[in-house]
N, CA, C and O atoms as CSV, one atom per row, in Angstrom:
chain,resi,resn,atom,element,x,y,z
A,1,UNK,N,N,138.583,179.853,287.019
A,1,UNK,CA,C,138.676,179.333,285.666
A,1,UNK,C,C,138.135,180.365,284.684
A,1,UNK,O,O,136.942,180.625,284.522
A,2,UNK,N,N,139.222,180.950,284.014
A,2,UNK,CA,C,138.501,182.237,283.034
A,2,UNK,C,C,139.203,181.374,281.587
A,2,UNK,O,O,140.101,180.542,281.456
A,3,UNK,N,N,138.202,182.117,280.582
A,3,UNK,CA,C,138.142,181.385,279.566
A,3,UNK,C,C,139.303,182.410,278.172
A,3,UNK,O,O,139.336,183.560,277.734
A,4,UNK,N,N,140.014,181.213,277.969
A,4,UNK,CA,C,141.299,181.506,277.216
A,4,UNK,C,C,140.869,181.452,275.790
A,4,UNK,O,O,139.931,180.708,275.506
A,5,UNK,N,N,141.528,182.252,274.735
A,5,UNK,CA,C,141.045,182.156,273.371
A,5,UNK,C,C,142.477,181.799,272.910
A,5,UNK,O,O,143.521,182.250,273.381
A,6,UNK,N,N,142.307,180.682,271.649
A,6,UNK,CA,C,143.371,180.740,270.423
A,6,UNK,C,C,142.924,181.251,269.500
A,6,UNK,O,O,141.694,181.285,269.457
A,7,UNK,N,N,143.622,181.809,268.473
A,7,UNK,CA,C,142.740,182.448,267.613
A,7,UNK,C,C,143.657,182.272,265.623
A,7,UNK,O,O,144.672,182.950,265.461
A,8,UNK,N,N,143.326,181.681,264.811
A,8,UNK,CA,C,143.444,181.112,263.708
A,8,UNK,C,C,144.977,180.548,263.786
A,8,UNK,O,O,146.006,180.996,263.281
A,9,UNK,N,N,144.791,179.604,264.459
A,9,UNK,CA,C,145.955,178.615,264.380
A,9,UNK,C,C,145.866,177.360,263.391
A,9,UNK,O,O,144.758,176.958,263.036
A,10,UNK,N,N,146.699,176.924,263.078
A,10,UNK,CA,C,146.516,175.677,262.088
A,10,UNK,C,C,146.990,174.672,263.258
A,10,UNK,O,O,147.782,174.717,264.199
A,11,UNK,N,N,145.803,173.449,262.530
A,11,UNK,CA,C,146.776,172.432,263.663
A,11,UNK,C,C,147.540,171.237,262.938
A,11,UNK,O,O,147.459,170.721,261.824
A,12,UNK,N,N,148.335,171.025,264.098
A,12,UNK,CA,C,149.461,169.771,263.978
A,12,UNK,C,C,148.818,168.522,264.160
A,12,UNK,O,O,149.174,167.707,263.309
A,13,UNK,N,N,148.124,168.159,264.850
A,13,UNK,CA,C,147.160,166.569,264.594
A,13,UNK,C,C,145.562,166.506,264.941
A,13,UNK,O,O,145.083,167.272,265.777
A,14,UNK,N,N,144.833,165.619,264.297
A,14,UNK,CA,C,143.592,165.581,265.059
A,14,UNK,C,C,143.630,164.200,265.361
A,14,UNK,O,O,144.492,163.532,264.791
A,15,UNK,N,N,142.805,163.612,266.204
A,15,UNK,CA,C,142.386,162.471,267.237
A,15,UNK,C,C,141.490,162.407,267.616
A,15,UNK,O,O,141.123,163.287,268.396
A,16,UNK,N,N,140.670,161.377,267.295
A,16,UNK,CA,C,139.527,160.782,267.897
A,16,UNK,C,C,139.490,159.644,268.760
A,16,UNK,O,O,140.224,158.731,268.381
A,17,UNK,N,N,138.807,159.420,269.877
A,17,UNK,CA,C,138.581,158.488,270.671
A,17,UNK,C,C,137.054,158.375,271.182
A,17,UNK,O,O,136.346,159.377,271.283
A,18,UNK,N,N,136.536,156.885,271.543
A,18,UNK,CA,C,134.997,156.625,271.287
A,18,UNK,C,C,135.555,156.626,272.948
A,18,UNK,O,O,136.542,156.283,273.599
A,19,UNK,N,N,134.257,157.233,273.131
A,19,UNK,CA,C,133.736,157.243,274.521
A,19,UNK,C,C,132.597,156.463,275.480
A,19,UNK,O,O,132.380,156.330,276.684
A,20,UNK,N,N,132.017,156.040,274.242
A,20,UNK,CA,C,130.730,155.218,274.557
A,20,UNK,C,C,130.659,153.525,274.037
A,20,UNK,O,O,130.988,153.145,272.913
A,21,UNK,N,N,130.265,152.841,274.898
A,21,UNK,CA,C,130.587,151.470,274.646
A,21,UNK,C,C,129.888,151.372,272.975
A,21,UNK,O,O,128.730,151.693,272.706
A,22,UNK,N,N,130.725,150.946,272.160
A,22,UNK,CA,C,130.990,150.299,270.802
A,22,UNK,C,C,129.829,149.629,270.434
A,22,UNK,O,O,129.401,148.986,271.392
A,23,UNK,N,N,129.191,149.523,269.500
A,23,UNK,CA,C,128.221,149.155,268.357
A,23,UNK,C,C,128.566,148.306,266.888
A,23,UNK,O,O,129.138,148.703,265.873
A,24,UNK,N,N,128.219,147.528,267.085
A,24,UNK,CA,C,128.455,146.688,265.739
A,24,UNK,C,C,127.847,147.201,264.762
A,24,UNK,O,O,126.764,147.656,265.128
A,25,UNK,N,N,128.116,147.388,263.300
A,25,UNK,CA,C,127.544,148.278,262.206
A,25,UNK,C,C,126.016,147.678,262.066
A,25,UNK,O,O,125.370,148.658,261.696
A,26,UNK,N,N,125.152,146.611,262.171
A,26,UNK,CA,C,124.831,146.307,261.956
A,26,UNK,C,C,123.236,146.958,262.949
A,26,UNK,O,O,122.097,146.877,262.487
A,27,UNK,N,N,123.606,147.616,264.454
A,27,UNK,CA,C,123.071,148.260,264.818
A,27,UNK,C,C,123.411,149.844,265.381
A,27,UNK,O,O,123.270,150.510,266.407
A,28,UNK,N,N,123.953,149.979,264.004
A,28,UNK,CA,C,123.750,151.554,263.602
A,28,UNK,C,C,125.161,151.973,264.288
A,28,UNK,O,O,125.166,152.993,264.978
A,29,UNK,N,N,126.363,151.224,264.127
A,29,UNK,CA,C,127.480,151.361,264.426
A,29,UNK,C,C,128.068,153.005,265.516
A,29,UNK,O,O,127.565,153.646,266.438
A,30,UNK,N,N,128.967,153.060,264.955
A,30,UNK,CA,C,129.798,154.070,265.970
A,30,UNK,C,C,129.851,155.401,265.651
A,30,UNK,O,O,130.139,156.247,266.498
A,31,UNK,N,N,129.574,155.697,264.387
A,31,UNK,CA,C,129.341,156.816,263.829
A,31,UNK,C,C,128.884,158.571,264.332
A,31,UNK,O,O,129.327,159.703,264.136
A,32,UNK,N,N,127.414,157.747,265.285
A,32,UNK,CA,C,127.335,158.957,265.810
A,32,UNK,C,C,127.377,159.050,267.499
A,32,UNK,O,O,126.599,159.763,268.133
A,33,UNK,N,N,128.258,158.337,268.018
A,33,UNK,CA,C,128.398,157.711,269.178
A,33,UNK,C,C,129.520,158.837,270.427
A,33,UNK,O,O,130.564,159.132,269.844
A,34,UNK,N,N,129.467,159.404,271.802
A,34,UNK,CA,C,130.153,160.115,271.990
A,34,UNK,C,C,131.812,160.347,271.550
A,34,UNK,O,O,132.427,159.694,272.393
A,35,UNK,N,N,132.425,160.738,270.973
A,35,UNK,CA,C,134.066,160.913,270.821
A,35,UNK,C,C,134.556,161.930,271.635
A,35,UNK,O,O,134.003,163.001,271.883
A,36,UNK,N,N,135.685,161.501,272.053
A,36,UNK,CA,C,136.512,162.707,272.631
A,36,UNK,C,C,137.667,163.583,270.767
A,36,UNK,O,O,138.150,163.012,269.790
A,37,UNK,N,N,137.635,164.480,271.011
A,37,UNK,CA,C,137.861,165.063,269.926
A,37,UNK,C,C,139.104,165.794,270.425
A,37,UNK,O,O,139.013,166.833,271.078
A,38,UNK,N,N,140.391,165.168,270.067
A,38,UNK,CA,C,141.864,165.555,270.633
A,38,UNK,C,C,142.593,167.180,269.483
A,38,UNK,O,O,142.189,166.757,268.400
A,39,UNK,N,N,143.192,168.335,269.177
A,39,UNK,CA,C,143.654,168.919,268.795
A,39,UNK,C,C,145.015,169.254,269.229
A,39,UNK,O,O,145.155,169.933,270.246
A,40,UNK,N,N,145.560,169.036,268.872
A,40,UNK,CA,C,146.793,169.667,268.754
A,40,UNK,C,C,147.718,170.824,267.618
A,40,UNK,O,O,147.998,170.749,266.421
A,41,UNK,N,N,147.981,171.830,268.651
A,41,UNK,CA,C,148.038,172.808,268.385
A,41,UNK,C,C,149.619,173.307,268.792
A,41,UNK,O,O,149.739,173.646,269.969
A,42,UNK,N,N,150.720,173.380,268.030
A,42,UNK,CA,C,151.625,173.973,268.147
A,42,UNK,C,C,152.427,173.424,269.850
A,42,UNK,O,O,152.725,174.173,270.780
A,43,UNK,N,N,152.598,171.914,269.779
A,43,UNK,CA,C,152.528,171.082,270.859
A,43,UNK,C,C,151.862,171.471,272.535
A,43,UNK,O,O,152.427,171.468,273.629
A,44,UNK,N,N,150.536,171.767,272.170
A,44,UNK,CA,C,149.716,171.767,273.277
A,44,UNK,C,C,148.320,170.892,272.613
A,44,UNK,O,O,147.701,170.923,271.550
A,45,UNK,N,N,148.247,170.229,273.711
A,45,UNK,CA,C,146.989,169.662,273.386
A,45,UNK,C,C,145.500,169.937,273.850
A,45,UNK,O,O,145.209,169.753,275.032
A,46,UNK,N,N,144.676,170.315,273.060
A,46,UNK,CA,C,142.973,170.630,273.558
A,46,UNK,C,C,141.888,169.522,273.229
A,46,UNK,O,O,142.173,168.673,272.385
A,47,UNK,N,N,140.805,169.497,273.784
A,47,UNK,CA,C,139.933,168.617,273.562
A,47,UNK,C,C,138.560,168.731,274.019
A,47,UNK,O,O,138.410,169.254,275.123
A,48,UNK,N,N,137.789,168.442,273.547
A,48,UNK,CA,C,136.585,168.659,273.606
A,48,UNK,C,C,135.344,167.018,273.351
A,48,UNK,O,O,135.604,166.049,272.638
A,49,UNK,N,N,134.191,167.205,274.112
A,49,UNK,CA,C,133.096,165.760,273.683
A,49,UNK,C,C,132.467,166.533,272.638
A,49,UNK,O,O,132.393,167.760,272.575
A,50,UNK,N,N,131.854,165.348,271.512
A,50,UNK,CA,C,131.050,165.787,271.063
A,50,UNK,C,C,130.460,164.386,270.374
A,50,UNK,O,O,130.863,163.255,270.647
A,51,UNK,N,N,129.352,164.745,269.364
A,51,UNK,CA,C,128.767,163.584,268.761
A,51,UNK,C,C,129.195,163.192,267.566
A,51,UNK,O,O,128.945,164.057,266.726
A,52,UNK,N,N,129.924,161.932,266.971
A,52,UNK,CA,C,129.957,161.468,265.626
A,52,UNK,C,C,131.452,161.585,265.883
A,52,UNK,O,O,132.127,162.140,266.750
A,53,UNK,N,N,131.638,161.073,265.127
A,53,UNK,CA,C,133.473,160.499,263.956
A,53,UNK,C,C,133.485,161.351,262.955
A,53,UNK,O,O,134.066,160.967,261.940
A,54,UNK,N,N,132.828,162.804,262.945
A,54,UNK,CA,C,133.534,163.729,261.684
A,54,UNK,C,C,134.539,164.627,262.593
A,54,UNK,O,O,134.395,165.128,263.708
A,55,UNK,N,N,135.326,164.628,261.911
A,55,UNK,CA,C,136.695,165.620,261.912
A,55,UNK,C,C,136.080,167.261,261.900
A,55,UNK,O,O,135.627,167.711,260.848
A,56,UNK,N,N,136.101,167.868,262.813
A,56,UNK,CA,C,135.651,169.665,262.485
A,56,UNK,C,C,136.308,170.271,261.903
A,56,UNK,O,O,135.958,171.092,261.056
A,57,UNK,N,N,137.941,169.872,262.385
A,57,UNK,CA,C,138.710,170.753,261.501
A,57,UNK,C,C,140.080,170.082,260.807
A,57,UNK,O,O,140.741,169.141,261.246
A,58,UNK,N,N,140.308,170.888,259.542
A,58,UNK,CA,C,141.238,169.878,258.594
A,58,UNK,C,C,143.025,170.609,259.188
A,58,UNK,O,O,143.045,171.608,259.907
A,59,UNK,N,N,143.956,170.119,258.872
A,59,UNK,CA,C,145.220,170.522,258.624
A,59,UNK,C,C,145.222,171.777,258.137
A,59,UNK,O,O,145.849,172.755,258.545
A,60,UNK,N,N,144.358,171.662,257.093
A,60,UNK,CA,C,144.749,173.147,256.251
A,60,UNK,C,C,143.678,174.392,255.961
A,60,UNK,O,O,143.456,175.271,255.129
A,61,UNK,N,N,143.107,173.798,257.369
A,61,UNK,CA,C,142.158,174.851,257.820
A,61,UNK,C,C,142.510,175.686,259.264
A,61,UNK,O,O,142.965,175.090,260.240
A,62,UNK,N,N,142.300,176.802,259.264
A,62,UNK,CA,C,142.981,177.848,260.694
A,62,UNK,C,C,141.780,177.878,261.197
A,62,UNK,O,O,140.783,177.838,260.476
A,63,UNK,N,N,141.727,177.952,262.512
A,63,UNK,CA,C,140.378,177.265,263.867
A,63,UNK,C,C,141.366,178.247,265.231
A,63,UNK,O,O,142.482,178.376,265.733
A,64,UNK,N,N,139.921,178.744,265.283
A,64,UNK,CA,C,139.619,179.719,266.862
A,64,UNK,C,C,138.611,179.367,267.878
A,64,UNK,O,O,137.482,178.903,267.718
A,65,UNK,N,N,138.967,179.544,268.486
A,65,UNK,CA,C,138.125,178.957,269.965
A,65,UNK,C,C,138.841,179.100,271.323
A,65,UNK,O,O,139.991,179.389,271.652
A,66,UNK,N,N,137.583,178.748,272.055
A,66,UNK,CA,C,137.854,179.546,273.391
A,66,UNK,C,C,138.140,178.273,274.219
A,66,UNK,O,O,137.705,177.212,273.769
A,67,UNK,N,N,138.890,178.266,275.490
A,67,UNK,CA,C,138.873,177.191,276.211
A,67,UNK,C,C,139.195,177.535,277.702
A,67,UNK,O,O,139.629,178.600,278.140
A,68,UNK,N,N,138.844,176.244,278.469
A,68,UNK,CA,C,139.096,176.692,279.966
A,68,UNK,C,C,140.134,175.677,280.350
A,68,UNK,O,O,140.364,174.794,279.523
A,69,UNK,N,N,140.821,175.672,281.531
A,69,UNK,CA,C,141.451,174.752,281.896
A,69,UNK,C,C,141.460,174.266,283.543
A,69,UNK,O,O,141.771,174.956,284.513
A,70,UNK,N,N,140.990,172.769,283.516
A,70,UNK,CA,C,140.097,172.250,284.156
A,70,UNK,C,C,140.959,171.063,284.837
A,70,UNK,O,O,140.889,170.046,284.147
A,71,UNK,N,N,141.618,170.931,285.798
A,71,UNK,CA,C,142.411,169.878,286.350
A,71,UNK,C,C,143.516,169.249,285.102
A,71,UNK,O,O,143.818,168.131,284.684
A,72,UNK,N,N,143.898,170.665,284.801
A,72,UNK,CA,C,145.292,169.903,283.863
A,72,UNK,C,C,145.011,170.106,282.438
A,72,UNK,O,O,145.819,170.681,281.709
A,73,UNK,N,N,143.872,169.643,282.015
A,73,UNK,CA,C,143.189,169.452,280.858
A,73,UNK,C,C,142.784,170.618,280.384
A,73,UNK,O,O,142.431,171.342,281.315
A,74,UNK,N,N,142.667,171.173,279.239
A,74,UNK,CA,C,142.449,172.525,278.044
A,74,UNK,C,C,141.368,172.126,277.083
A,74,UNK,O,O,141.410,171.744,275.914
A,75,UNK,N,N,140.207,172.369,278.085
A,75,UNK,CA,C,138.755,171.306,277.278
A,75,UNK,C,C,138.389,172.808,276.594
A,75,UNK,O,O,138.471,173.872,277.208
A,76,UNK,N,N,137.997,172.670,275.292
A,76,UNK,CA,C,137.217,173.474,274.728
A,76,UNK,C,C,136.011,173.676,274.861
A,76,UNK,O,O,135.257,172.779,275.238
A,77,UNK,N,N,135.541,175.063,274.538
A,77,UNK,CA,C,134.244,175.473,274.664
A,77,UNK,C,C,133.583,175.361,273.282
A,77,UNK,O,O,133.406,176.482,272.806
A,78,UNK,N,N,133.134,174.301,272.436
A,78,UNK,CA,C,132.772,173.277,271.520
A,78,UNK,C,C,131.477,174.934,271.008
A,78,UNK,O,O,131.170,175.077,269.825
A,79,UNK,N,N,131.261,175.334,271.442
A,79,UNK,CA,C,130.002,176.561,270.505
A,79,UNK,C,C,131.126,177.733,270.435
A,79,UNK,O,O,130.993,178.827,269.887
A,80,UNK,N,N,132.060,177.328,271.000
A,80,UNK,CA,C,132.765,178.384,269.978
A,80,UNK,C,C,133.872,178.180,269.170
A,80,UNK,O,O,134.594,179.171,269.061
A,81,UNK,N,N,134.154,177.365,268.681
A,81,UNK,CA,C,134.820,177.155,267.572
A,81,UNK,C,C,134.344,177.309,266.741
A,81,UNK,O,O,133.223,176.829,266.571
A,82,UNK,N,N,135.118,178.247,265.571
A,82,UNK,CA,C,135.097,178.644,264.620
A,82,UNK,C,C,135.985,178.507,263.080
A,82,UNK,O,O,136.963,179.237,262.916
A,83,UNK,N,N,135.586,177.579,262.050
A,83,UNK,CA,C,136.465,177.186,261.250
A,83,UNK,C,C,136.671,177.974,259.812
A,83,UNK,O,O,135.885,178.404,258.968
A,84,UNK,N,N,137.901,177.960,259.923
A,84,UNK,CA,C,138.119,179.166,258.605
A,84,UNK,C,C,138.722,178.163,257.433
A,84,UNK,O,O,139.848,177.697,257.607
A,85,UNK,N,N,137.850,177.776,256.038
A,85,UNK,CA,C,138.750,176.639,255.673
A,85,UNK,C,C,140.416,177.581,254.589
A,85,UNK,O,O,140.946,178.686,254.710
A,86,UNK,N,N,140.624,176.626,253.835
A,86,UNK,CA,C,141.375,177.514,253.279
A,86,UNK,C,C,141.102,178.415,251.762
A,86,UNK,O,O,141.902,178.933,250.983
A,87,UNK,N,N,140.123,178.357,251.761
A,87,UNK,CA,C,139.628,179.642,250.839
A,87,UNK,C,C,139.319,181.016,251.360
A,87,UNK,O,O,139.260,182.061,250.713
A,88,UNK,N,N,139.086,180.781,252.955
A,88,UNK,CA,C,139.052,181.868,253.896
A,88,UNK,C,C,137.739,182.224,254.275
A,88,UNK,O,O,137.361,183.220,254.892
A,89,UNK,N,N,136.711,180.706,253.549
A,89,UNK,CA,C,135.207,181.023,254.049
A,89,UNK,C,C,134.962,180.268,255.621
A,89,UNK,O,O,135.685,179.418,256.141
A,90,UNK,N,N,133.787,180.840,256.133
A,90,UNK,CA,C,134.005,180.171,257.391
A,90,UNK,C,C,133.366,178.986,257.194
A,90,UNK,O,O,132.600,179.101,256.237
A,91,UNK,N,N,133.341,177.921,257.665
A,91,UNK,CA,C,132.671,176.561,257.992
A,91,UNK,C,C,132.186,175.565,258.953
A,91,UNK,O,O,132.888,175.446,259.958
A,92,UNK,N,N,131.176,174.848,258.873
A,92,UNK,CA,C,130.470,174.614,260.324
A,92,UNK,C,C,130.642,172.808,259.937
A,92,UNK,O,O,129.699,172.223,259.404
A,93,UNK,N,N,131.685,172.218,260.213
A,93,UNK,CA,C,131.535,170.890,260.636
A,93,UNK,C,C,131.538,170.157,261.553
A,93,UNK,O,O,131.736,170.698,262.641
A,94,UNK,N,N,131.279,168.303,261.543
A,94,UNK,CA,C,130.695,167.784,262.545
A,94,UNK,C,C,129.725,168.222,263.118
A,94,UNK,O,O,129.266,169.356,262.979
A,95,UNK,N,N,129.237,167.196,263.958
A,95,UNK,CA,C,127.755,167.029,264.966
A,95,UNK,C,C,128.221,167.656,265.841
A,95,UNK,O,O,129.230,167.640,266.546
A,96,UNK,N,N,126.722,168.633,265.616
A,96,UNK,CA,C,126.969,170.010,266.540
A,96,UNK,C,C,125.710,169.209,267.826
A,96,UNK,O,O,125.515,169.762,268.909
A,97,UNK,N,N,125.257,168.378,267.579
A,97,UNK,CA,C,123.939,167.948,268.560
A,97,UNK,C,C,124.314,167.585,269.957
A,97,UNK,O,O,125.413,167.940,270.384
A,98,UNK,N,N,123.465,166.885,270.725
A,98,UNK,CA,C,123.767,166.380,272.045
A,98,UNK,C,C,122.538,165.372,271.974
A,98,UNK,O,O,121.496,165.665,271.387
A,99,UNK,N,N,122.735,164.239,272.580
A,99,UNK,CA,C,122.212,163.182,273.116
A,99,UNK,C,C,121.286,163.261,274.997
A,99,UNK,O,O,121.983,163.552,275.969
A,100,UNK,N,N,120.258,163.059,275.118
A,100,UNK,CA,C,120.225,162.985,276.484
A,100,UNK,C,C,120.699,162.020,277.309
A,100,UNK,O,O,121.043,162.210,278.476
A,101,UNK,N,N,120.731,160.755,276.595
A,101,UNK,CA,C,121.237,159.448,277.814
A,101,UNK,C,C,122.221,159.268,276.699
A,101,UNK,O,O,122.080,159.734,275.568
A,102,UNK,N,N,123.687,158.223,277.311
A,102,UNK,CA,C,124.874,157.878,276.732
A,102,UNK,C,C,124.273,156.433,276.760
A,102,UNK,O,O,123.416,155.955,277.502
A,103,UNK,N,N,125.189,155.718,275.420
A,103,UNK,CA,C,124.890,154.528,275.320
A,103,UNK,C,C,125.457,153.383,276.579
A,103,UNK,O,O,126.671,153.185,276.602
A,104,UNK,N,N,124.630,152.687,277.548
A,104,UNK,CA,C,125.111,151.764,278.590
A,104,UNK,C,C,125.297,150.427,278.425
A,104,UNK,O,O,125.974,149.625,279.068
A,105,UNK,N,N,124.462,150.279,277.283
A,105,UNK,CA,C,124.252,148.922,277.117
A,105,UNK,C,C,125.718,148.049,276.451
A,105,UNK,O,O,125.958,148.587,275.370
A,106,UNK,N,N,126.384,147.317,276.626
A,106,UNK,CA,C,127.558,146.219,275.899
A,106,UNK,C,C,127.315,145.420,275.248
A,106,UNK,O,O,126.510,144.572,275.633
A,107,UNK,N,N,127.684,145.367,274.446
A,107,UNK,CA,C,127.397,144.261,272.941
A,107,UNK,C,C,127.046,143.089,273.357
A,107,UNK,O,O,127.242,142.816,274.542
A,108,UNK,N,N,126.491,142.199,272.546
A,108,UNK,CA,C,126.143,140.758,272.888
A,108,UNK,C,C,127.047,139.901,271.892
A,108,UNK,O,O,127.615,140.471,270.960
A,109,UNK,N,N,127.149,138.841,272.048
A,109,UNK,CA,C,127.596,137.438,271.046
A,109,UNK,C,C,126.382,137.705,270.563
A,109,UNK,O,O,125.356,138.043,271.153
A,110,UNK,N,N,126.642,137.482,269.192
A,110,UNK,CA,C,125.458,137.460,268.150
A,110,UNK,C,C,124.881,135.830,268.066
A,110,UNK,O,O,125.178,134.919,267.294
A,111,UNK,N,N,123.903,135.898,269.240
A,111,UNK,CA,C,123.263,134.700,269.433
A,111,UNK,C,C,121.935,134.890,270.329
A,111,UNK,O,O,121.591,135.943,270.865
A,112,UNK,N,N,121.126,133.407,270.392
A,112,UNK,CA,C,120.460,134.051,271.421
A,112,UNK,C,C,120.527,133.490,272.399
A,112,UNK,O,O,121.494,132.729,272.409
A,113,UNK,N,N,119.585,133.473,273.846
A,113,UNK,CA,C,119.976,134.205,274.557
A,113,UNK,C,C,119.879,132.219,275.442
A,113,UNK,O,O,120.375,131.820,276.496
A,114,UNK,N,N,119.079,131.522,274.453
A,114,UNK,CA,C,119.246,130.000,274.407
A,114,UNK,C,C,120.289,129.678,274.142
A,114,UNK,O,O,120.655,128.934,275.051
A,115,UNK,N,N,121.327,129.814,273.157
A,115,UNK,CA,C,122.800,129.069,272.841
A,115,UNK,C,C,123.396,129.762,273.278
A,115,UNK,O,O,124.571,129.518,273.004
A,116,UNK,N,N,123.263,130.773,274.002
A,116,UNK,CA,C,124.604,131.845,275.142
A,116,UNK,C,C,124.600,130.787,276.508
A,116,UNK,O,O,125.692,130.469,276.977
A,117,UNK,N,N,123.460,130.309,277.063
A,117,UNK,CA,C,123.450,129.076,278.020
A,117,UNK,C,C,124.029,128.161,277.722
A,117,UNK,O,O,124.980,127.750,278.385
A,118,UNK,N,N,123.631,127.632,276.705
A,118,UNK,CA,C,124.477,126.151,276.236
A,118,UNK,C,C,125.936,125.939,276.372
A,118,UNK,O,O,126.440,124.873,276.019
């Protein structure tokens, strides 16, 4: 597995998908919760985990990065992407962080734990 570069491509769609069991807004919702982060690029698709529901890169921004390919899949190497917006400055978006434990826990009926028996 040697590591492949694209280098200032614009892309054709972005996609998000939650990875971690779901949160009601009320305890601090989904926001910064694992996503799989889908790109598409000139009909190939790449993807990468990371933290939060921000978008890294726009339509009308050109994005380089390196990637490997891993049972089929063209997962990116997420510290190296690099975003060029379209003024041609570079830019650092989305949650660049990491979490140590993933969320396990599943929502409850908003009740307690007396009228969940009943």
């Amino acid at each position: 597995m040697s590591d492949m570069k694209i280098e200032n491509k614009k892309i054709s769609d972005y996609k998000l998908y939650l990875k971690e069991n779901s949160r009601p807004p009320s305890k601090g919702g989904n926001t910064s919760a694992l996503h799989s982060h889908v790109i598409d690029i000139e009909d190939e698709t790449y993807s990468f985990l990371a933290l939060g529901s921000q978008q890294w890169v726009f339509k009308t921004d050109k994005v380089s990065f390196s990637f490997e390919i891993n049972s089929g899949y063209k997962n990116i190497t997420t510290e190296s992407i690099l975003t060029i917006d379209r003024k041609g400055q570079a830019v650092i978006r989305g949650n660049r962080g990491y979490k140590q434990t993933l969320r396990t826990a599943t929502t409850r009926m908003p009740a307690s734990q007396r009228e969940q028996r009943d």
